[in-house]
Structure formats: C-alpha cells, structure tokens
N, C-alpha and C positions, 0 to 999 in steps of 0.2 A: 656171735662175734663177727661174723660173716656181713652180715646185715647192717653193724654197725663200722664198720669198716669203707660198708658202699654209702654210706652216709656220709663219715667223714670227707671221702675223695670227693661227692655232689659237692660239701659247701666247699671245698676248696679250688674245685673246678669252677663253682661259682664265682666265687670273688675273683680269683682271677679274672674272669670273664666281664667283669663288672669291674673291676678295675685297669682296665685295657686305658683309661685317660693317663693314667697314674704311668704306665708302662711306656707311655709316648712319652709322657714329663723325661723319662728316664733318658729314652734315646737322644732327646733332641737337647739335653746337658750333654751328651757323649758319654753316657754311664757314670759320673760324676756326681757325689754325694754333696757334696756342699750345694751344688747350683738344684741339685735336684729337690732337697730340701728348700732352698730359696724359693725355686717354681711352687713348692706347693703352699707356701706362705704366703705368698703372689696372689696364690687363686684357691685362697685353703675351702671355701663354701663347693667349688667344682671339684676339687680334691678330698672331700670328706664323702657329699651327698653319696657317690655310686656303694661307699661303702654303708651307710644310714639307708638304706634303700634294702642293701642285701639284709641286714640285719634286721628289718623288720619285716619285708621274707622269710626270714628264719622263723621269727617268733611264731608270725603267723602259722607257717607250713608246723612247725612242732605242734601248736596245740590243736588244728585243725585234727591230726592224724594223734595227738592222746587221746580226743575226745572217741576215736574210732578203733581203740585198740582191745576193746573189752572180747572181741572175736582174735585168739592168738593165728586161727587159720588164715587170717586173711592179712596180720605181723608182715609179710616177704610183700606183698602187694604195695601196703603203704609205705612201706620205706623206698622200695623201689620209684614210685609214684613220686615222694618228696625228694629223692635226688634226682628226677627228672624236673621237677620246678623248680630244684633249687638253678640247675645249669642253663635251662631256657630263659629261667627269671633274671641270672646275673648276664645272660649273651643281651637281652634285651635293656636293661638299664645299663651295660656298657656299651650299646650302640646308641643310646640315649643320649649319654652323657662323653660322648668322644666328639671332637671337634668334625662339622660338618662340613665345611670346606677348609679343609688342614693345607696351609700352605704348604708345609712339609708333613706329608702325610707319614703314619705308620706306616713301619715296613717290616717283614717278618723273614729280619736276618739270622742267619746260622747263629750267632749272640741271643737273638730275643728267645729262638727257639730252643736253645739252652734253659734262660733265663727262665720261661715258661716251665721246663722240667726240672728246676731244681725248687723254685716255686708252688711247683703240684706236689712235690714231695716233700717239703717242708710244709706247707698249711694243711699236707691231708695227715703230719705226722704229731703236727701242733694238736689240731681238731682232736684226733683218737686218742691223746696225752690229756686234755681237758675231759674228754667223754669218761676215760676210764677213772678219772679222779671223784666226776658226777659220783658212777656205780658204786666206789668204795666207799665214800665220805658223805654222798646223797647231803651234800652243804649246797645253799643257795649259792655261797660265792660264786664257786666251780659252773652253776648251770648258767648263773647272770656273766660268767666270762663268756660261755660256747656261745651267747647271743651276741655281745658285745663284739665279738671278736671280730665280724665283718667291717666294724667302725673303726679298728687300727690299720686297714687296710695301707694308708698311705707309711706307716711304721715297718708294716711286714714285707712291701716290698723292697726297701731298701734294706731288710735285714739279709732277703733272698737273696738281692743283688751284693750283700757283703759276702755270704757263704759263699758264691759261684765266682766272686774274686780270684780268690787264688788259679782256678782252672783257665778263666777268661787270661788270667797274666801269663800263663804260659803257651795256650793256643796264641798270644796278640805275639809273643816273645819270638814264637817259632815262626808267625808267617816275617816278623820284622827280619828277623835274621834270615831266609832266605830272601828278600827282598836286597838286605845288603852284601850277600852274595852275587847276584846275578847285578848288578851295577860292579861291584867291584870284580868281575869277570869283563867290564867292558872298558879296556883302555882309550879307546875310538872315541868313548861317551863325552861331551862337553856338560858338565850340572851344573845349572842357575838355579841359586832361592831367590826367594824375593820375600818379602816383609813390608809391616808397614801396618800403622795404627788404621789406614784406609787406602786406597786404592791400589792393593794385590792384585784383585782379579781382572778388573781394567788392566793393569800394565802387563799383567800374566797373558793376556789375549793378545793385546797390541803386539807385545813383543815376537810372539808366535807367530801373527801375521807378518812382520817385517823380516824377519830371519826366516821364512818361508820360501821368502825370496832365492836364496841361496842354498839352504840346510835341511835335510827331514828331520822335524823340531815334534818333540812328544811335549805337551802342555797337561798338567792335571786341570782334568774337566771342573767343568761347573763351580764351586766352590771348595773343592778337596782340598782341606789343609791342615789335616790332620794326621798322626803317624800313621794311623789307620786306614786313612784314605790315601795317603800317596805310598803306602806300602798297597795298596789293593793293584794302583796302577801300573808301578812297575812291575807286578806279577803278574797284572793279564793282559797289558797293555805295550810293553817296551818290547819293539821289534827290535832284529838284527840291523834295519835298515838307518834308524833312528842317530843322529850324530847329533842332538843336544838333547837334553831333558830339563824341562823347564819347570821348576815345584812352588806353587806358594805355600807359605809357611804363616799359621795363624798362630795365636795365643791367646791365651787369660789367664796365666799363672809366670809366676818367674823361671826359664830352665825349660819351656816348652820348648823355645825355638833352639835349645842346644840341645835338645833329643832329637829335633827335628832334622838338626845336623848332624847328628849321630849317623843318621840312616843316610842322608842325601851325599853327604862328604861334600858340599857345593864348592866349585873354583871360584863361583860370580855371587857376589852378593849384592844385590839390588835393597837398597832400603829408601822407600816410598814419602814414608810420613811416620813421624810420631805426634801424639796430641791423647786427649784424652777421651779413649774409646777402654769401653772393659773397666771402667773403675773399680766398680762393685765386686770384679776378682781380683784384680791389682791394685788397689784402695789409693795411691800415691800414682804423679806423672811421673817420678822419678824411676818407680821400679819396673815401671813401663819401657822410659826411656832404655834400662839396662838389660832387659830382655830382648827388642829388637837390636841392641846390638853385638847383642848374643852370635847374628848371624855374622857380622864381620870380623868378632873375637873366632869364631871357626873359621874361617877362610887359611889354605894354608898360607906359607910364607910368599910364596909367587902368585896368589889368590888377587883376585882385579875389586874393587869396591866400589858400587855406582850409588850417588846420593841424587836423588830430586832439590835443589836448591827451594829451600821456604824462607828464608833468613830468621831463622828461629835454629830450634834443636838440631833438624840435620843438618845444618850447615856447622856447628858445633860439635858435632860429631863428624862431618866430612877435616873438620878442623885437626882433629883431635888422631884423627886417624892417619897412622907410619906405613900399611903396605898402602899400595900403590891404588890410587884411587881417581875417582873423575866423578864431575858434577855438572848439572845440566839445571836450566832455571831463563829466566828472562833477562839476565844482566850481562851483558857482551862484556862488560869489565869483571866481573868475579868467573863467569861460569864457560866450562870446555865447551859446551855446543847450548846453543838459545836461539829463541826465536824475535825474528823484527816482520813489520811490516804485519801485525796479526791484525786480520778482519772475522767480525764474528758475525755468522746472521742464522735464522731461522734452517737456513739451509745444510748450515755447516760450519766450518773455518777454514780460511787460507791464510798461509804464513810463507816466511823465509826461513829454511832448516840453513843455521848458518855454525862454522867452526872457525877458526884462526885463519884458512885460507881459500873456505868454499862457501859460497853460498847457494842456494838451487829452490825454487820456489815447490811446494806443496799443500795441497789440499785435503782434507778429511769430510767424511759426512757427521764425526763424534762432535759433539757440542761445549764448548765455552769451555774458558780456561783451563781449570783444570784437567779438563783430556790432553790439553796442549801441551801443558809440562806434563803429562805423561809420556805423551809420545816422543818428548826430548829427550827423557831418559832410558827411550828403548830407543831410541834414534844412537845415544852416546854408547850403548852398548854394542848395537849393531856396527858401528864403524868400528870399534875395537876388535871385531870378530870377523871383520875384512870384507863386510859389505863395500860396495863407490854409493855413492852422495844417490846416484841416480836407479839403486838397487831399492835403497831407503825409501826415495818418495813415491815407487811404485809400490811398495808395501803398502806405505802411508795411506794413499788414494784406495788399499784394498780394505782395509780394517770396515768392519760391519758396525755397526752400532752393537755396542755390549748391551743384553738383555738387564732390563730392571737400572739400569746404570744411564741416564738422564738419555734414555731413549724415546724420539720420537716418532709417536705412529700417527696418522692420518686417519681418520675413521673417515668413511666413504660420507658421511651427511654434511663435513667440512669442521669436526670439532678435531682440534690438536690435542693431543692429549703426549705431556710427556712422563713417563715411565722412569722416575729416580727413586726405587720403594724398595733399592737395598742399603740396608745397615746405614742411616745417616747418620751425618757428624756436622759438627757449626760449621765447621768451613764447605764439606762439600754441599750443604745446604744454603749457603750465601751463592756459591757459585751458581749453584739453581737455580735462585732466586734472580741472579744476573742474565740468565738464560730466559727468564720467564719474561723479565721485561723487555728481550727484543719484538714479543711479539704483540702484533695487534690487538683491537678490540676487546676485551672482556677476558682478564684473567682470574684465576680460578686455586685457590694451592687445597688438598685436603692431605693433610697429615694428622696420625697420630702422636708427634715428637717423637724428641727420640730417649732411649734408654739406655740403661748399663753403665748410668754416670754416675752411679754411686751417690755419696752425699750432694754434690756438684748435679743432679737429677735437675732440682727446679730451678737453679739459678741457670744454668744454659737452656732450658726451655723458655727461661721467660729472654734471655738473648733470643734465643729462636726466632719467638713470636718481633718483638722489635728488628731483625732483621727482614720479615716475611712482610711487615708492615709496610714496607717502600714500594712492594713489586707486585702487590694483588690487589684486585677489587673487592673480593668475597673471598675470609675464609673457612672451610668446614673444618672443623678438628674433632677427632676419631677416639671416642674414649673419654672419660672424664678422670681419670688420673692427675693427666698430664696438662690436660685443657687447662685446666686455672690458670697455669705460670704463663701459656700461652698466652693467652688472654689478657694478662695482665702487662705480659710485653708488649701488645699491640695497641693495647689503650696508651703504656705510654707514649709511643709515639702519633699517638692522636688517631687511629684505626678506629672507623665507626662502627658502634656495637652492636647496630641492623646487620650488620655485613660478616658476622660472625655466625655459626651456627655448630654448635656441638652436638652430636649423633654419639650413637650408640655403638656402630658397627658401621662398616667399609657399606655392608648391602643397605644401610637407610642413608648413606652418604649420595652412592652412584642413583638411589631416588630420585634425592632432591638434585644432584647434575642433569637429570632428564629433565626435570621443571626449569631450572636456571639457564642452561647452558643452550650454545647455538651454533649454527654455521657459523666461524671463521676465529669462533673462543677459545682459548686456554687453556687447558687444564693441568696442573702440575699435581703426580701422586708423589708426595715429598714422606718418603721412609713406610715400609708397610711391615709394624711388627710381627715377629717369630708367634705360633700358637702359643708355646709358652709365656707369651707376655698378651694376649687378648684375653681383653677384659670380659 
C-alpha cells in the first residue's frame, strides 16, 4: 500500500511539474476560469503537449519496471526508482515547455503555493482512487485512465483551482477588508481612481508627478489594477505621511470597477477613454461603456468627475453627468483647460497649459498627442486640488517618459527605437504612427496587432495595417494569426509587399532589424503581446 501510495504522490508531483505552463495560463488570467480556458484554446498544442509527454512517461516507466518485477525483493527499489523519474521527468518537460523569455514571468505567490498543495493533494488522491479501482476490477478501462490521466492535465488544473476557490475567496475577502479599514482610518487621505479603455497608467504617472509638486501622493506601481493588487498597496505601501492615493482601476467584466470602488471609496473620478479594448470579455462597446462609468456612478454626492474630451462617448458621458464635473481636450470653446500653440518634435512637445484666465507655457519630454491630452487632464485635476499654473508646469517639465508607453530610447550606434509594446489600441496606435513620421530617414514599425477585440479582432487589424501604411517604410509583423488582416490593410492602401515581412517571434524580428536597420532609423515596437497570447 505503502509503495503504491509513493507512486501515486511521483505522478502527481509529476504532472504538476510538467504542467507549470498551464499554472502561468492561470496567473496571468488573474485565477479566472473563462479566460483561463480561452488561453488554452489559444494555444491548446502548448497546453496539451506537457501533459502527452508525461503520459507517455508513464506508460513507459510502468512497463519498464513490470518487465522487472518477477524478483518481489527488489518491488521497494523500482517503485521508488519510477517516482523518482516520474518528478525529474515532469520538472524537465515543464521547463521545456514554459515560456523562455516570459514577459511576465511565473511567480510563486502565497496563492500559487496554495494552489500547488491542494493540486498535490487532489491528483495524488485522484491517481490512488484510479490505482485502487485497477486492483479490484483489474478492467483495462481503469489502467488506460491511470495513463491517460497526465493528458487531462489542462481539465485538472482548473478543477484544482475550483476546489481551492472557496479558501482563496476568503483569504482575498480578509486582506480586502483590512485594506478598507486602514483607508477608512485615514480622514487626511485624498483617493483618486482613474479608468479608462487605455491610458490609466500614463495618466496614473503623470498625475503623480504633478501633484508631487505640492502633496506626498502614493501612486499604484506599475500596472496594479486589480482588487488585489491595490489592496496589496495600501497594506504594505500607505504611509502616515501620504495625503493622496492615487489607484488605477482595470476591467473585463461588468461590476469590476464598482468592486473596485468598494475598497478605494474614491472622491476623484478620472475617466480616460472608452473604445473598444476587452471585447472578448465584454463582447459589446456598450457594456464597456457602462462599467467605466461605474466609477463616477460611485463618487459620493460632493465627489469631483474629470473627463479627457474625445468628442465621442466621454464627452457624452461628461454630458450626461449631474455631480460636479470638468473636462479638459483641445477645444478652448467646449473644454475647462486645453492646450494651444502645441509643437511636436522628436524631442518632445511644447504647448500653452491654458484655462479661462491663465495661460503659461510648458514643455514635456512624453511624445505626441495623446500624452498631451493626458497631461491636460491631470493638469485639470491638479488645479482643482490648489496647485498655481506655475506648480503644474514644473510638474509637467518633471514627468519621465512612461516605460513601454511610446518611449524613446537612443541606442548608442544612432538607431531610435521607440518603445510603445503596451496593450495597443486603434487610436493609441495612429497616434504612434503620427509620432513615427516625425522622424527621419528610414522607419521601421514591428508589431504583432493587437488583441482582445473579440469578433471585431480582424476587422480593426486590417484598420491597423491601413493606418501603419502612411508612416513606415518596412513593416515586420510578429505572429501569423494576425499578420493576414494586417496585410491586407496595407496592400490596401498600396504598401509594397517586398517591404513586408512576417516572422515568427520578437527574436527573428530583432534579427532581421540588425541586417535592415542603421544609424539615424526608426524603429517603432507598436504593441508586444502578454505570453498568454504568443504564438
């Protein structure tokens, strides 16, 4: 019994181990069954093999060691022996088959390590349930499951990650609630959300730099927009000293962003942009639309409401909207505060920060328009929160170029390369596009398109490609999903087909830019998909 026991726990330590790609699908959905399932439909050949692999491990290591059983003395040896190959066999084909430069790599949070033990204890409880069925029924069925069983692999995880549900919803429950404790202990506290189909984390930075000026401002790092992530912050990160907190609020389902206001209770509600990012979990722009307004349906009654002017949907919602609200954009006739006199070069932008009775000129190193009305709308907040004019455009002049966010870096040989490979969308990709044609000689764009538009997938790619077609010379596109529509957008607008080249992966891309490319070129990374969407 004994014997077959250390059996069980091998293949179950095994597959695990071998399924370590499957466990990343997991994290990087946010523990989310539908997407998680989606990812592996996505990429079902990389989400099967690790378990096709173990399983035929199995078969082998079983008959290897019946053919060697006729000596019972030596029974403890080879069992022990074959769950020692089964765990080195599954570590090795899950390091195999786990992504080798993981934008967002695994990480082995207090969650996964959970996940992991209740994982080890359900596939080692599965296995000896099938083993002991073998003994009494000695039926093929029963023996052809115990092999098969590594090939459900991508079924069992999510079964694992259902059982450990309930526990995860109360550990998530208890750190939420102390997190909405220690803010609601801070009367002092000023909380801004911010929202928006695309530029949160842009306007999340800028803001932070400009109210820096004046306030010790907490900002949720890097990309945190999730309950999870910005309850992590305000529990290890919100000092005594801090007089604002500033949260971006993501989404892909309807009701995030009023959980999200559940915990933040925000006064300031910043809504960005809406358009059509997330399809594929919000399937409609409409139920899009209704979730980022989610954040200014929470705002209390005295709650301030800041819209980016698009003349489209937020302005229709700045419309629409009874508390008290302000809106910032390029129209000195519709909008509280806008910019004139905007000059855009290689270098940067200079404008005039202007309102109904000040104007004061300013400059950034952040690139083309839409940083511009970003900054207007942390400019319109800032003045409402008692910065002067001349607090702002020291901010302004301080703001760093946001990382991945149409950043440009210099490489010492003289190739520009600008760096816009987070989360693209049609418009912030025009805007880049407008960005790429200020500069000289030989430009260059390498995208994979972009994703998560749902039905709407190929038709905005093939825009894509027709808007990409004005502003480069050569373009590489990454992936062959997406490449067709591209392509097909490019041809129409007469983009010659030499000048095209489809690759496989980012590293046969950056190849061919060493052969192509040269002192004083171009190069635009326009969007660089999540692992769970590389092909």
């Amino acid at each position: 019994m004994f014997l077959s026991i250390l059996l069980c726990m091998g293949i179950a330590a095994g597959c695990l181990l071998a399924g370590r790609i499957l466990l990343h699908y997991f994290q990087l959905e946010s523990y989310q069954f539908p997407g998680y399932f989606r990812t592996v439909r996505r990429n079902l050949l990389k989400s099967m093999l690790p378990g096709i692999c173990m399983m035929i491990l199995l078969a082998v290591s079983i008959q290897l060691i019946s053919l060697n059983l006729t000596d019972s003395s030596r029974q403890w040896y080879l069992y022990l022996a074959e769950t020692i190959i089964l765990i080195a066999g599954g570590y090795f084909i899950g390091k195999s088959f786990s992504e080798k430069k993981a934008k967002k790599a695994f990480v082995i949070t207090p969650r996964v390590k959970r996940l992991y033990a209740t994982s080890f204890i359900v596939l080692s409880l599965l296995t000896f349930l099938l083993m002991l069925w073998v003994r009494s029924k000695e039926t093929r069925v029963a023996s052809a499951l115990i092999l098969v069983f590594p090939a459900l692999l991508p079924g069992l995880i999510a079964l694992c990650g259902l059982l450990a549900w309930p526990l995860e919803k109360i550990i998530s429950e208890l750190y939420f609630r102390d997190a909405q404790r220690i803010l609601k202990e801070r009367d002092d506290l000023l909380r801004i959300g911010i929202t928006g189909s695309w530029g949160k984390t842009s306007v999340k930075f800028i803001l932070g730099t400009i109210l820096g000026e004046k306030y010790q401002t907490l900002v949720t790092p890097a990309s945190y927009n999730t309950p999870m992530g910005v309850t992590k912050v305000i529990r290890s990160r919100l000092e005594a000293g801090h007089r604002i907190f500033i949260a971006e609020m993501g989404a892909r389902h309807v009701g995030d962003i009023k959980e999200m206001c559940r915990l933040v209770h925000p006064q300031i509600g910043i809504l960005t942009s809406v358009g059509p990012q997330h399809l594929d979990t919000f399937r409609t722009l409409e139920r899009i639309t209704k979730t980022k307004y989610e954040l200014i349906d929470a705002l209390p009654a005295d709650g301030k409401a800041f819209f980016a002017d698009d003349d489209g949907i937020c302005r229709k919602l700045y419309n629409q909207t009874e508390k008290r609200k302000y809106i910032s954009g390029l129209d000195s006739n519709k909008d509280d505060v806008w910019a004139e006199e905007i000059a855009y070069s290689p270098e940067g932008s200079s404008f005039l920060l202007c309102t109904a009775d000040r104007k004061i000129p300013c400059c950034t190193q952040l690139l083309g328009e839409l940083n511009i009305r970003n900054i207007l709308l942390c400019a319109s907040v800032a003045l409402d929160l008692g910065l002067t004019m001349e607090q702002i455009s020291r901010g302004i002049r301080k703001i760093n170029p946001i990382e991945h966010r149409l950043q440009l870096i210099r490489h010492p040989g003289g190739l520009n390369v600008i760096d816009d490979a987070f989360n693209s969308n049609i418009r912030g990709a025009r805007q880049a596009f407008d960005v790429l044609k200020q500069f000289p000689k030989q430009r260059i764009v390498v995208t994979p398109g972009m994703v998560e538009l749902g039905e709407r997938e190929n038709e905005m790619n093939r825009e894509f490609g027709q808007a990409m077609a004005d502003c480069c010379d050569i373009a590489i596109l990454v992936g062959k999903k997406r490449s067709e529509a591209i392509r097909n957008g490019l041809q129409e607008k007469g983009f010659p087909e030499a000048a095209v080249r489809i690759v496989s992966s980012l590293t046969e891309a950056t190849e061919i830019l060493k052969e192509i490319s040269g002192a004083g070129d171009t190069v635009l990374f326009e969007n660089d998909l999540p692992d769970n969407y590389t092909e």
